[in-house]
DSSP file (Angstrom, degrees, kcal/mol; ACC not computed):
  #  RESIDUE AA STRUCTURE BP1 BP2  ACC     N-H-->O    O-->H-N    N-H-->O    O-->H-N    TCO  KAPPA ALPHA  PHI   PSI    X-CA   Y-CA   Z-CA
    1    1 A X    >         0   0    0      0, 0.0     3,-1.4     0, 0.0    19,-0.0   0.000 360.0 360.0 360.0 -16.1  -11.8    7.2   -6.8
    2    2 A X  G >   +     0   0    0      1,-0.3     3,-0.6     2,-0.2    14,-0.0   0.360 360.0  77.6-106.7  11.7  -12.5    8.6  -10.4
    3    3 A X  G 3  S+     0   0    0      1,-0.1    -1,-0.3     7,-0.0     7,-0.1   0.594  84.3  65.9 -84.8 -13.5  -15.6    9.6   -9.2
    4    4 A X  G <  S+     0   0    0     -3,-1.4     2,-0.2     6,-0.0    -2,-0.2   0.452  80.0 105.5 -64.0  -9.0  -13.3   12.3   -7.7
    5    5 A X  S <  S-     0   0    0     -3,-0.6     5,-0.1     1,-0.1     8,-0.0  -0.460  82.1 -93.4 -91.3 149.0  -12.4   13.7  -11.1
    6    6 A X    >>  -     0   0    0     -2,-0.2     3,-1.0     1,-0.1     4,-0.7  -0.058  30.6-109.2 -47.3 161.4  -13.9   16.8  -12.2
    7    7 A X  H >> S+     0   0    0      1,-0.3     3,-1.6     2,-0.2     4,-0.9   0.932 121.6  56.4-111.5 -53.7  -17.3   17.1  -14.4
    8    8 A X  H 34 S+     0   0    0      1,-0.2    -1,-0.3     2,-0.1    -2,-0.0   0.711 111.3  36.2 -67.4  -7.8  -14.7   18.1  -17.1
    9    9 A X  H X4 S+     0   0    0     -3,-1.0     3,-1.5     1,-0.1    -1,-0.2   0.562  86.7  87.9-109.5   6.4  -12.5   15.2  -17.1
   10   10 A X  H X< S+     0   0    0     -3,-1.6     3,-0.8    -4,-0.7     4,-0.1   0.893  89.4  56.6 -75.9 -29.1  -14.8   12.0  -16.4
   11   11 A X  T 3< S+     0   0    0     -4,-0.9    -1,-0.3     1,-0.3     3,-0.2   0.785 113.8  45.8 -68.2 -12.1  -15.5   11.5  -20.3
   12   12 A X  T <> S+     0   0    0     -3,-1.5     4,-0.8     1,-0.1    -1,-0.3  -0.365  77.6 132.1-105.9  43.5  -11.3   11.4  -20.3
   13   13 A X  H X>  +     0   0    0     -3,-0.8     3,-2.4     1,-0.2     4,-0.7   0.998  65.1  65.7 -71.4 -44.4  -10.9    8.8  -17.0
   14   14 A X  H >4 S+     0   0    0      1,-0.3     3,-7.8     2,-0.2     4,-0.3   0.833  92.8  55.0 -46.1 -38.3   -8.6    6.9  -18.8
   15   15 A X  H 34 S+     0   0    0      1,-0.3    -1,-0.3    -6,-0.2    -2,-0.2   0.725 116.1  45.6 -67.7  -7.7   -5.8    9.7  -19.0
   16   16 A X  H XX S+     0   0    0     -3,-2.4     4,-2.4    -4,-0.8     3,-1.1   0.516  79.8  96.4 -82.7   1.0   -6.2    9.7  -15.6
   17   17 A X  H <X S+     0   0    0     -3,-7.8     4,-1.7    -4,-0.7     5,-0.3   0.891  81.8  64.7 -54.4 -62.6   -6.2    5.8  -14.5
   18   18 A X  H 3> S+     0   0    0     -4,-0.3     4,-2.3     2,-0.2    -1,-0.2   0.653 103.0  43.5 -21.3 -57.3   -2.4    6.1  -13.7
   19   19 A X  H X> S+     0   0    0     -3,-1.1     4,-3.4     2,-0.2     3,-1.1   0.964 120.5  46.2 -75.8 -69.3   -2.9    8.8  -10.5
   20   20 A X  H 3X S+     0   0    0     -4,-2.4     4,-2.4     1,-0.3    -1,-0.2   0.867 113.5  43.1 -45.3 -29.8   -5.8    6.6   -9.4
   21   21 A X  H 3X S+     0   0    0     -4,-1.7     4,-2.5    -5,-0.3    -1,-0.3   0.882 116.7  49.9 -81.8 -38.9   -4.0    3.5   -9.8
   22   22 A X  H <X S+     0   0    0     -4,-2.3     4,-0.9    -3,-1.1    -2,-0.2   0.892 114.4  46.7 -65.5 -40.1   -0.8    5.2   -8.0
   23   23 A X  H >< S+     0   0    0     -4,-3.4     3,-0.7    -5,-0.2    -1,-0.2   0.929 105.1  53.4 -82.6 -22.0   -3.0    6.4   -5.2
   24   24 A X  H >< S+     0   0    0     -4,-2.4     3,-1.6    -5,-0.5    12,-0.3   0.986 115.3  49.2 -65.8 -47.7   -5.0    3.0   -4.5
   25   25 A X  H 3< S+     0   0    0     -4,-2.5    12,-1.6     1,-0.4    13,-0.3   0.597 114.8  43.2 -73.6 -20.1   -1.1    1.6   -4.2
   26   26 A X  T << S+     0   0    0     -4,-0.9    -1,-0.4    -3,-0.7     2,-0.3  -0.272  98.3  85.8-110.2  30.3   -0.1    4.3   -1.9
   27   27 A X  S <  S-     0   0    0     -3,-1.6     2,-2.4     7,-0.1     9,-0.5  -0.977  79.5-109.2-130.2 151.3   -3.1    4.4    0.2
   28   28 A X  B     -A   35   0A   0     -2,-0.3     2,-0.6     7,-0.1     7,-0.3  -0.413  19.9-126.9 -93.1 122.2   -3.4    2.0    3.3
   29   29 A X    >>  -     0   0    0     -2,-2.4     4,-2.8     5,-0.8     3,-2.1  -0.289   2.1-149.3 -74.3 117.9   -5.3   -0.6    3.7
   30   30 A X  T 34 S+     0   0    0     -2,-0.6    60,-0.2     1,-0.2    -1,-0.1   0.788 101.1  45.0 -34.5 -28.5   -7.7   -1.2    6.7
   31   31 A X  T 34 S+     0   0    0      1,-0.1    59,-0.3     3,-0.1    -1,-0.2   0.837 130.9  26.6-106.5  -5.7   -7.7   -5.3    6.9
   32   32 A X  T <4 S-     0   0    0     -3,-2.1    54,-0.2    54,-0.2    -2,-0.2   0.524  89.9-137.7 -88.8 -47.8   -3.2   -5.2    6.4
   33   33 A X  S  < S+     0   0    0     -4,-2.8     2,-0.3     1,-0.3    -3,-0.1   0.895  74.1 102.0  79.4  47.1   -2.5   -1.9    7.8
   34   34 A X  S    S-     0   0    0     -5,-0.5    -5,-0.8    -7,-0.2    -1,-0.3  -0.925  76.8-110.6-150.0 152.2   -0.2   -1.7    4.9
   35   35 A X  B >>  -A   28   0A   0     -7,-0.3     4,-2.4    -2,-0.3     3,-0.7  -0.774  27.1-125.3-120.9 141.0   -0.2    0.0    1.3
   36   36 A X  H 3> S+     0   0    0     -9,-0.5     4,-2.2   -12,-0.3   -10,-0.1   0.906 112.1  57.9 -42.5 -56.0   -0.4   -2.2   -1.5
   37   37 A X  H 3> S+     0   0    0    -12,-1.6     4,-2.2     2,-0.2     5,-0.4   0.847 104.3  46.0 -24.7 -66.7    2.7   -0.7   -2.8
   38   38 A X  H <> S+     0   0    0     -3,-0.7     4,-2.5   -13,-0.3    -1,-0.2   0.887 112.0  59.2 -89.3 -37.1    5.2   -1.5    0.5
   39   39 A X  H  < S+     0   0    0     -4,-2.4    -1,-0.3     1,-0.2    -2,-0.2   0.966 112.7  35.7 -71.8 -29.5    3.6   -5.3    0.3
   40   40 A X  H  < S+     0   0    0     -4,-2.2    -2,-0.3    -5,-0.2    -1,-0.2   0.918 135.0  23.3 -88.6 -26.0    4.8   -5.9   -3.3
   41   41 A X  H  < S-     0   0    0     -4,-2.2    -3,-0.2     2,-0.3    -2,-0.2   0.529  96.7-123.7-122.0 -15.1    8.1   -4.0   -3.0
   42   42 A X  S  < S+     0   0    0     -4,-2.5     2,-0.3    -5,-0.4    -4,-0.1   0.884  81.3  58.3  75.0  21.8    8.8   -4.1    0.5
   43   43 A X  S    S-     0   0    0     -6,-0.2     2,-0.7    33,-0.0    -2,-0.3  -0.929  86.5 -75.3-164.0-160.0    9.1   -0.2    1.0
   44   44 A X        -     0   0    0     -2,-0.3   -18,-0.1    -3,-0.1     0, 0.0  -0.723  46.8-115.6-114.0 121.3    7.2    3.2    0.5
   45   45 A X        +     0   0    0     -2,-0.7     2,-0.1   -20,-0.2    -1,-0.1   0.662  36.1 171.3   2.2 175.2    6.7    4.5   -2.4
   46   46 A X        -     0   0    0      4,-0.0     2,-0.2    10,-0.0     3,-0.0  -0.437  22.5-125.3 163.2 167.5    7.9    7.7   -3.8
   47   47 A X    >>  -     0   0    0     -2,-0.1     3,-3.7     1,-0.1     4,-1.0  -0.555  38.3 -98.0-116.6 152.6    8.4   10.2   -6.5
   48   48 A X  G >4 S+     0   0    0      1,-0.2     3,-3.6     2,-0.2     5,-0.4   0.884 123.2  55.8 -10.4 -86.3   11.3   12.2   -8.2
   49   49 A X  G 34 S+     0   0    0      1,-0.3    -1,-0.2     2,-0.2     6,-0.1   0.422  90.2  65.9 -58.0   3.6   10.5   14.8   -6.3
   50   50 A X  G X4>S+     0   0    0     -3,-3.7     5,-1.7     1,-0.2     6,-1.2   0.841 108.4  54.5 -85.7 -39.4   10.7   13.2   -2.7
   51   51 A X  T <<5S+     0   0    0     -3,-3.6    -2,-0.2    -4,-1.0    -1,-0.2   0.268 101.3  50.1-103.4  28.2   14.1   13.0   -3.7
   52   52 A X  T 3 5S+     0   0    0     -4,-0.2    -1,-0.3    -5,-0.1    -3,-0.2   0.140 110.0  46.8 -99.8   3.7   14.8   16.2   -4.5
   53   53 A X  T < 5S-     0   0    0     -3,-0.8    -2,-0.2    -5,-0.4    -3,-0.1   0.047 114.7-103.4-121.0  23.7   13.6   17.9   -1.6
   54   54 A X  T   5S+     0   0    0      2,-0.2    -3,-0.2     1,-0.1     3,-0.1   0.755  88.3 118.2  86.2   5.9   15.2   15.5    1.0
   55   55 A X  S   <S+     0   0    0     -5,-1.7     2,-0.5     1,-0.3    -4,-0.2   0.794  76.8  17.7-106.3 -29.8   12.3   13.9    1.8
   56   56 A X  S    S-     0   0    0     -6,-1.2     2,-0.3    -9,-0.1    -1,-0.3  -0.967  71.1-151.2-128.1 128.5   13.4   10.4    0.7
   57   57 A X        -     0   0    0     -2,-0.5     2,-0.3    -3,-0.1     3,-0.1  -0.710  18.7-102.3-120.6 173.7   16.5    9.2    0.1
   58   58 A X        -     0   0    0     -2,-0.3     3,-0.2     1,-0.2    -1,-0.1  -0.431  43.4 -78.3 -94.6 140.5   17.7    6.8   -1.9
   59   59 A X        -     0   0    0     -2,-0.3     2,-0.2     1,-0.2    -1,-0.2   0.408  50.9 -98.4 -54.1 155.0   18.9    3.4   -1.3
   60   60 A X    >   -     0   0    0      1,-0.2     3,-0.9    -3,-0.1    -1,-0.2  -0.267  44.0-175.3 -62.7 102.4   22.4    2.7    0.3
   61   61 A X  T 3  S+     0   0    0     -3,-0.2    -1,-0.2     1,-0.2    -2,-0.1   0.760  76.4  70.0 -69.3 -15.5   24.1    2.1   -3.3
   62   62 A X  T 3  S+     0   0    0      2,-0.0    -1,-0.2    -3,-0.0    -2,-0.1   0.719  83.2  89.0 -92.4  -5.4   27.4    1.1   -1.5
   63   63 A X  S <  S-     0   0    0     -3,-0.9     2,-0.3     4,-0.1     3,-0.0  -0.213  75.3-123.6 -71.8-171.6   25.7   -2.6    0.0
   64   64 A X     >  -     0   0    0      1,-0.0     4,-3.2     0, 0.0     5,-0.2  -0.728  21.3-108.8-111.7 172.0   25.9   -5.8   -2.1
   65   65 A X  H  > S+     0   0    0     -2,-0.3     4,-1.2     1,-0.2     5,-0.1   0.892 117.5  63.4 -78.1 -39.1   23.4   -7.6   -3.0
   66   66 A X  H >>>S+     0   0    0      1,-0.2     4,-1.9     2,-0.2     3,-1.2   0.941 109.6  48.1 -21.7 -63.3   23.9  -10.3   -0.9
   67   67 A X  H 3>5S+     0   0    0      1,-0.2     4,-1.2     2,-0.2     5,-0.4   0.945 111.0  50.1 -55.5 -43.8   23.3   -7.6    2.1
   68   68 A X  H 3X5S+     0   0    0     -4,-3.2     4,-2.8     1,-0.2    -1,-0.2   0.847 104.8  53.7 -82.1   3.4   20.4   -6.2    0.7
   69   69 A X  H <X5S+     0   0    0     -3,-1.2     4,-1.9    -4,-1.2    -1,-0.2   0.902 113.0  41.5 -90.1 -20.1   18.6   -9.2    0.1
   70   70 A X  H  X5S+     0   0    0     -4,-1.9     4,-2.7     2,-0.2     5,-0.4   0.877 117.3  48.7 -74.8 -33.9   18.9  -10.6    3.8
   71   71 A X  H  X<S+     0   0    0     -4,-1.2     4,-1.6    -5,-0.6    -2,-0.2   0.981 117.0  43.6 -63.3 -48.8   18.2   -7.0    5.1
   72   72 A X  H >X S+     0   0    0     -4,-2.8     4,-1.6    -5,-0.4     3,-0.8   0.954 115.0  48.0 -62.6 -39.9   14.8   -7.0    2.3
   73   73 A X  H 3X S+     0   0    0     -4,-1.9     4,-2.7     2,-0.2     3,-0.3   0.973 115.4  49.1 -74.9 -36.7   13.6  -10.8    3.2
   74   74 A X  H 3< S+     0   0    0     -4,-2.7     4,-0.3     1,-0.3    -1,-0.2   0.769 114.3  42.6 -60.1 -14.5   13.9   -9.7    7.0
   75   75 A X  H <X S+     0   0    0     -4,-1.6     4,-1.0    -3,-0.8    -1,-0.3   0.722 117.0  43.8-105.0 -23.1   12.1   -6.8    6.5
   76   76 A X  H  < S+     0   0    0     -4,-1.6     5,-0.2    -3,-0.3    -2,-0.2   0.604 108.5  62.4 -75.1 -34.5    9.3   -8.3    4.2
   77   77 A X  T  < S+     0   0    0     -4,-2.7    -2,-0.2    -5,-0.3    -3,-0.1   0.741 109.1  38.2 -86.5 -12.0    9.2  -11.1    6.6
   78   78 A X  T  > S+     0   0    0     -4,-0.3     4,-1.8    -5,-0.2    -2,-0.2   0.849 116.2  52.5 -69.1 -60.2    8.1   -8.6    9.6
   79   79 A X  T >< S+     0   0    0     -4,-1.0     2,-2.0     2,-0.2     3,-0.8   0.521 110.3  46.4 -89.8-141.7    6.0   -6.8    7.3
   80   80 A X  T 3> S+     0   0    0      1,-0.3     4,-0.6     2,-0.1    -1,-0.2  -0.086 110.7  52.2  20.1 -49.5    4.2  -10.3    6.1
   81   81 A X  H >> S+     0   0    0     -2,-2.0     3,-2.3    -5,-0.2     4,-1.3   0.990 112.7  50.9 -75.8 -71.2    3.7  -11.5    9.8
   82   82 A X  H <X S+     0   0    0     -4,-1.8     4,-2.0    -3,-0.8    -3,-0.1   0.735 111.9  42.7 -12.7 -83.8    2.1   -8.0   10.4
   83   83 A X  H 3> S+     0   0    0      2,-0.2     4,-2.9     1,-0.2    -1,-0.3   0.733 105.2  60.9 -19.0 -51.3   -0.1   -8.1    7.7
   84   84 A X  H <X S+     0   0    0     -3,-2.3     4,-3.1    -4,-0.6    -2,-0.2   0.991 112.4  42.5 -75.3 -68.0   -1.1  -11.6    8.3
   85   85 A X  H  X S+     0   0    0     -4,-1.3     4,-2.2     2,-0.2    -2,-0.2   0.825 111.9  52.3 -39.6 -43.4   -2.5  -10.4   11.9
   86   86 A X  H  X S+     0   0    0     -4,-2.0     4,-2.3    -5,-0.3     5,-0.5   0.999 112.2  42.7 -67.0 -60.3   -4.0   -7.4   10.8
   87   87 A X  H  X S+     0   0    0     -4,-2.9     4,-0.6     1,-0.2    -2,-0.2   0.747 115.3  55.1 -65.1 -15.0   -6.1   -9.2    8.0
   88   88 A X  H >X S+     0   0    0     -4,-3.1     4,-1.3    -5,-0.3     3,-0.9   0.931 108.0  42.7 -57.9 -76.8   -6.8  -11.9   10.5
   89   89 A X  H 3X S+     0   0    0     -4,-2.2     4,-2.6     1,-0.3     5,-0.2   0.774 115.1  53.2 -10.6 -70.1   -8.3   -9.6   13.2
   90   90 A X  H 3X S+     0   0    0     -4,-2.3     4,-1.1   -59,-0.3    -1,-0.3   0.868 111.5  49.7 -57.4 -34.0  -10.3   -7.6   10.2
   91   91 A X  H <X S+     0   0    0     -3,-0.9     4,-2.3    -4,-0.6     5,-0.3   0.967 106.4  53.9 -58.6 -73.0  -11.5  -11.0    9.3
   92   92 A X  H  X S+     0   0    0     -4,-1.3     4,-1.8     1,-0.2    -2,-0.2   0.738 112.9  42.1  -2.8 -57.9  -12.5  -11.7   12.7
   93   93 A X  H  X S+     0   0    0     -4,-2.6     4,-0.8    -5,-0.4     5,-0.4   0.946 106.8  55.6 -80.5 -59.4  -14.5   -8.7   13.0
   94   94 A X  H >X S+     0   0    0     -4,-1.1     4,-2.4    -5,-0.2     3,-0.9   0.916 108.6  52.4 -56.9 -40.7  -16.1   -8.8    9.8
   95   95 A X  H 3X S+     0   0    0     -4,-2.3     4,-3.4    -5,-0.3     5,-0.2   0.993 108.9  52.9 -34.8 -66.4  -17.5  -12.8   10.8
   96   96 A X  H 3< S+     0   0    0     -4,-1.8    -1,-0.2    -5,-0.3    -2,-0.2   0.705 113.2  37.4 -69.8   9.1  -18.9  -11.5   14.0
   97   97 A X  H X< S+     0   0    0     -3,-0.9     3,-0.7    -4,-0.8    -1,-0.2   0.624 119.3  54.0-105.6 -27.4  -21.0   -8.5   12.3
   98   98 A X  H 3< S+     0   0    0     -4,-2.4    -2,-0.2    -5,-0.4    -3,-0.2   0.969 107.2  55.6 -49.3 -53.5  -21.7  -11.3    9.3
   99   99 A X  T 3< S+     0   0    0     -4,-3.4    -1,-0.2    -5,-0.2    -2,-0.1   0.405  84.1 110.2 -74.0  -2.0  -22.9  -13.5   12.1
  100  100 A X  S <  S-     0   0    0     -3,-0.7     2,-0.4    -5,-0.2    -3,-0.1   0.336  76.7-109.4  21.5 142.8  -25.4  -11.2   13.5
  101  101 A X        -     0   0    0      1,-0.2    -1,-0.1     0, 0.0    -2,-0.1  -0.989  44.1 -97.5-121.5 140.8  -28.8  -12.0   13.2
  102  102 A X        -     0   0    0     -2,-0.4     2,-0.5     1,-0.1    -1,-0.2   0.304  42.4-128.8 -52.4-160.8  -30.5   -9.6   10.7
  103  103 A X              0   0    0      1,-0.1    -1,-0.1    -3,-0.1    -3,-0.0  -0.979 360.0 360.0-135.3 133.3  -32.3   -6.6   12.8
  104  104 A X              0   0    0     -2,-0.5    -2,-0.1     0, 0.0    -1,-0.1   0.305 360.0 360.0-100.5 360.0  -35.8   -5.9   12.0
């Protein structure tokens, strides 16, 4: 990803590690089908500014915690089983091209 950065900024990558590090966590990944991001926190990302244009809104302040915690382990625990399939499958797949015999 920093290979993305401009001629004039690669001797500066650190000041950029943050956006790289923000987009690897907000981009989805092929063998989960899931963003790094939404597996540790159990939703999707988002900036100030999603929530000043309406785009995201912000969590329901009025629940208790009790409520949000079944409603977050039910929703993590969907989101887990998903995951768990996906990265099987992509496992799956990746054996049977592993298992291959080379090509000459």
């Amino acid at each position: 990803m920093s290979r993305s950065l401009p001629d004039h900024q690669k001797s500066r990558w650190k000041d950029s590690l943050n956006k790289v590090v923000h987009a690897y966590n907000c981009t989805k990944n092929e063998s989960t089908g899931y963003t790094p991001f939404h597996l540790l926190y159990g939703r999707h990302p988002g900036l100030p500014i999603d929530l000043l244009f309406g785009i995201q809104e912000p969590d329901d302040a009025t629940q208790t915690y009790p409520e949000y915690e079944k409603r977050w382990k039910q929703g993590m625990e969907g989101t887990y089983g998903l995951a768990t399939k996906h990265a099987e499958r992509a496992g799956e797949k990746g054996k049977k091209y592993y298992d291959l015999p080379p090509s000459r």
